[in-house]
VEXBATOR-707623 format. One line per field, with one value per residue: residue number from 1; residue in one letter; z, y, x of N, C-alpha, C, CB in turn. Coordinates in Angstrom, 2 decimals. Last residue first. Glycine has a CB too. Layout:
seq <- c(NUM,...) $
type <- c(A,...) $
nz <- c(Z,...) $
ny <- c(Y,...) $
nx <- c(X,...) $
caz <- c(Z,...) $
cay <- c(Y,...) $
cax <- c(X,...) $
cz <- c(Z,...) $
cy <- c(Y,...) $
cx <- c(X,...) $
cbz <- c(Z,...) $
cby <- c(Y,...) $
cbx <- c(X,...) $
***
This chain:
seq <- c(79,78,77,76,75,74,73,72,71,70,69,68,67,66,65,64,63,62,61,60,59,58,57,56,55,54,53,52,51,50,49,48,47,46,45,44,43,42,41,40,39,38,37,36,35,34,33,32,31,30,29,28,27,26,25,24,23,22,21,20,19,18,17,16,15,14,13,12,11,10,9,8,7,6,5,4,3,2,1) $
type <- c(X,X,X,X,X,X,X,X,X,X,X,X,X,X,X,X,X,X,X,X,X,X,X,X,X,X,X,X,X,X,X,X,X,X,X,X,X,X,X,X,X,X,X,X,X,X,X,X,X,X,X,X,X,X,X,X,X,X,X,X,X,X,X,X,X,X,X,X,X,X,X,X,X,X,X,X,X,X,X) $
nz <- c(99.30,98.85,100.05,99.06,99.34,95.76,93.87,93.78,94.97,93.49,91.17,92.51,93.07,90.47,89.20,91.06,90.50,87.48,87.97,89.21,87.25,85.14,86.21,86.81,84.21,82.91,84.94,84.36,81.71,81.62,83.14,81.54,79.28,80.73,80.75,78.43,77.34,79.01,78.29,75.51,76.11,77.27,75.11,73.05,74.68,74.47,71.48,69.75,69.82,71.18,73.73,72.52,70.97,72.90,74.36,72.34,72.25,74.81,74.69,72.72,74.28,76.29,74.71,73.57,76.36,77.23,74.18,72.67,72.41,73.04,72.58,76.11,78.23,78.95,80.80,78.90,77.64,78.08,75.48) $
ny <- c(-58.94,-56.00,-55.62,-52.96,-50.75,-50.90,-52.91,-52.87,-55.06,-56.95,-56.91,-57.91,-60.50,-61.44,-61.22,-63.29,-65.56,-65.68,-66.25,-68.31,-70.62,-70.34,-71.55,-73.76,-74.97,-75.26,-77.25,-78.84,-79.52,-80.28,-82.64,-84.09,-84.71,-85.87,-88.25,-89.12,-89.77,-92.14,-93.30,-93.68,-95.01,-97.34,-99.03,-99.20,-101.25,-103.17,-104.11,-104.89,-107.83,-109.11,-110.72,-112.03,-113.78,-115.49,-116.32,-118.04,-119.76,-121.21,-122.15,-123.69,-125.19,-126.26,-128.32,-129.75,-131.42,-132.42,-133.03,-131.91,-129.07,-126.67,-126.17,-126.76,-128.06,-131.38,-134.26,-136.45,-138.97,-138.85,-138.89) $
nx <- c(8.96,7.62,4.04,1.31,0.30,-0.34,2.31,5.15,5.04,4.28,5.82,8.57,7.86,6.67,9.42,11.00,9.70,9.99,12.74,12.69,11.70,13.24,15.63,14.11,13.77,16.10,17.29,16.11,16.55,19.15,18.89,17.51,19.43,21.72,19.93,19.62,22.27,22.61,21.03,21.72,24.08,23.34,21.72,24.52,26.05,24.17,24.52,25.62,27.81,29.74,28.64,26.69,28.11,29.59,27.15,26.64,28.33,28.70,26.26,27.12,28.71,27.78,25.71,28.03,28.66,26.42,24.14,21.99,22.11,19.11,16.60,15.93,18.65,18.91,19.91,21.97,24.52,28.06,30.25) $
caz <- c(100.07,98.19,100.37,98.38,100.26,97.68,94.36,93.29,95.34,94.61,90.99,91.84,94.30,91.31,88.51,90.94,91.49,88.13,87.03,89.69,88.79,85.12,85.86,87.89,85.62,82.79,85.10,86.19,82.32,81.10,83.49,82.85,78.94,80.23,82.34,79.36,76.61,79.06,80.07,75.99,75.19,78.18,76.04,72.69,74.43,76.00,72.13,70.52,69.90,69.87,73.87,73.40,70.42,71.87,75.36,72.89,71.34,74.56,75.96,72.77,72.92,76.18,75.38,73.05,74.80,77.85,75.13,73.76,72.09,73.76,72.17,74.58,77.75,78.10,80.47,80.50,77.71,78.68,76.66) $
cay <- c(-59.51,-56.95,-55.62,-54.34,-51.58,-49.62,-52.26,-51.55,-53.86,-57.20,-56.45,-56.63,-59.72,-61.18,-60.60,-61.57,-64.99,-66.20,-65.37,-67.61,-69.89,-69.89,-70.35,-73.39,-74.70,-74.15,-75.75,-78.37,-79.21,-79.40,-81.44,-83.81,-83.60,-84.60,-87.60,-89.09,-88.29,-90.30,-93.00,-93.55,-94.15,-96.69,-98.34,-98.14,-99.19,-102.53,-103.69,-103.24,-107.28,-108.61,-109.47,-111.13,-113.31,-114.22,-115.17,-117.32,-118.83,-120.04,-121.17,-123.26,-125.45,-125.64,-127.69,-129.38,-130.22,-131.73,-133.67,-133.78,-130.45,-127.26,-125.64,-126.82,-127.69,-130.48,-133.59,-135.03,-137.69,-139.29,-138.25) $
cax <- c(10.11,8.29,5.18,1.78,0.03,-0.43,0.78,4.20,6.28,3.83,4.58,8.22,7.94,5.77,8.76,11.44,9.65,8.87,12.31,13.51,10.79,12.18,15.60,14.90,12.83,15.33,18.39,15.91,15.08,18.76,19.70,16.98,17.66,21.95,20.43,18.32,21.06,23.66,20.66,20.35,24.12,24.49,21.32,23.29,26.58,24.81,22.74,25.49,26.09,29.99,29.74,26.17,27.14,30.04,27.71,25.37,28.09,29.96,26.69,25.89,29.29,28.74,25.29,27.09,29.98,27.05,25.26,21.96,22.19,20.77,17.59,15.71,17.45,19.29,18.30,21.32,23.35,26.46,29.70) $
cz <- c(99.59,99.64,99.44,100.02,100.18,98.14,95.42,93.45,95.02,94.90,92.04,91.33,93.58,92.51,89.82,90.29,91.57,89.12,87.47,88.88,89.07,86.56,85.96,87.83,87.03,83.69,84.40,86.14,83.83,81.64,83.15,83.20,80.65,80.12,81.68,80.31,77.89,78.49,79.53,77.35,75.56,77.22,77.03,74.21,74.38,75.57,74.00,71.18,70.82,69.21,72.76,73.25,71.31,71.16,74.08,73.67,71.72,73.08,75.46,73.45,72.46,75.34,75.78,73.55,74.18,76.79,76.14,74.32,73.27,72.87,72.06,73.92,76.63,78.11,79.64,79.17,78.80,78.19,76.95) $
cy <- c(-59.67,-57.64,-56.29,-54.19,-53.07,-50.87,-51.07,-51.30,-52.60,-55.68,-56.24,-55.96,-58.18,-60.40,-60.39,-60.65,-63.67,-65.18,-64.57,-66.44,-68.77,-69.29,-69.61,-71.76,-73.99,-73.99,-74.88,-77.43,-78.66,-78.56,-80.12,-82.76,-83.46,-84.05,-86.25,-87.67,-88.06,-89.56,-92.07,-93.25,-93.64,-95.10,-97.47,-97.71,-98.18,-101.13,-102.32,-103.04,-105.91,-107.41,-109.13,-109.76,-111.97,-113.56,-114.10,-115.41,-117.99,-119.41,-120.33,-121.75,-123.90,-124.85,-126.45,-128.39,-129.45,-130.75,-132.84,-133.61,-131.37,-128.60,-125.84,-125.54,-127.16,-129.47,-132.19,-134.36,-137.35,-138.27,-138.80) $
cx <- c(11.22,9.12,5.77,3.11,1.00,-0.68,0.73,2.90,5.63,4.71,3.93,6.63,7.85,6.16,7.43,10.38,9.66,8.64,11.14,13.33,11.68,11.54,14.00,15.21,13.62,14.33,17.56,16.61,15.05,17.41,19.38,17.81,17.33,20.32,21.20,18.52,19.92,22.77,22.01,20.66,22.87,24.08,22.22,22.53,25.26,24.92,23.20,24.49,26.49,28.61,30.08,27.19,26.54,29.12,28.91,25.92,27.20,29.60,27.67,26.18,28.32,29.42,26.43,26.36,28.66,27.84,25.89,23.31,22.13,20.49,18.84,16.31,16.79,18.51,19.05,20.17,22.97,25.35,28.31) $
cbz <- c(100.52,96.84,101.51,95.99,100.12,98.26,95.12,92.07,94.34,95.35,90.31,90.70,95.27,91.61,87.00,89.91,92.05,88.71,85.87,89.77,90.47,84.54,84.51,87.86,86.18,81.66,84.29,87.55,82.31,80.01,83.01,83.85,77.75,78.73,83.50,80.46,74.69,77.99,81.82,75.80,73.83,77.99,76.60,71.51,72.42,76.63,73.03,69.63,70.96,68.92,74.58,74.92,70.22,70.81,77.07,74.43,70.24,74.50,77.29,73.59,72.02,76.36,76.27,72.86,72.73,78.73,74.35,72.61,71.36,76.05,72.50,74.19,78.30,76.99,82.34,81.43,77.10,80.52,76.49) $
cby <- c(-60.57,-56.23,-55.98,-54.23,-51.76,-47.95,-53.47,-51.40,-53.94,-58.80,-57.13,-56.78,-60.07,-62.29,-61.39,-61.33,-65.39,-67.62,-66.06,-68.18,-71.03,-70.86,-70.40,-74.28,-76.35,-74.09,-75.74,-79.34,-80.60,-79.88,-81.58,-84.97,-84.89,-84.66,-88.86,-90.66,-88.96,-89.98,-94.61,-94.83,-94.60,-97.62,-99.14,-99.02,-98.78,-103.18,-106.31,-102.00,-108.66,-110.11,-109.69,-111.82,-114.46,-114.58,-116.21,-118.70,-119.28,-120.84,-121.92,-124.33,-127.36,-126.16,-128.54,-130.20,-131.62,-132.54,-134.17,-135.80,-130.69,-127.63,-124.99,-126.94,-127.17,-130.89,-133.04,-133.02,-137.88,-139.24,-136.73) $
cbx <- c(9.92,9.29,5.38,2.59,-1.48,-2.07,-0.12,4.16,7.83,4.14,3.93,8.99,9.48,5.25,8.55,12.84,10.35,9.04,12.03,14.73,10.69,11.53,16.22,16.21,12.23,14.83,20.16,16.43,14.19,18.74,20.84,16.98,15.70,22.90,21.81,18.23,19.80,25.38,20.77,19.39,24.37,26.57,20.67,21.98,27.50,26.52,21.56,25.41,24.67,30.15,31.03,26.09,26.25,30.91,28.86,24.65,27.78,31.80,27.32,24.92,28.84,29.18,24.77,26.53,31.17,27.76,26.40,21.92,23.38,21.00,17.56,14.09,17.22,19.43,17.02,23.30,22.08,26.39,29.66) $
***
């Protein structure tokens, strides 16, 4: 085969260089690196869930407790 500019790292020859590519990419698709982060953005997006369903409770808590304190002043109105 003709040599080519290569780039480093790559052998001198086209096969070579190919040769490279197709270990590089089994090396990729045998490697956990994908699952683990997929695994990470599911825990992420479940703790966010979690957090807007206790903020959510909370204000709503929040609320009822001030329209009720607001209820018993003189003068107060509850909405």
């Amino acid at each position: 085969m003709a040599d080519f500019n290569a780039p480093e790292g790559c052998l001198k020859t086209l096969e070579g260089c190919m040769n490279l590519l197709a270990k590089k990419i089994q090396r990729f698709l045998v490697s956990e690196d994908g699952p683990t982060a997929v695994e990470y953005a599911v825990m992420l997006a479940l703790i966010v869930i979690v957090c807007l369903t206790a903020i959510s409770s909370i204000g709503t808590n929040a609320k009822n407790t001030f329209s009720s304190v607001a209820g018993s002043l003189a003068g107060g109105t509850a909405s």
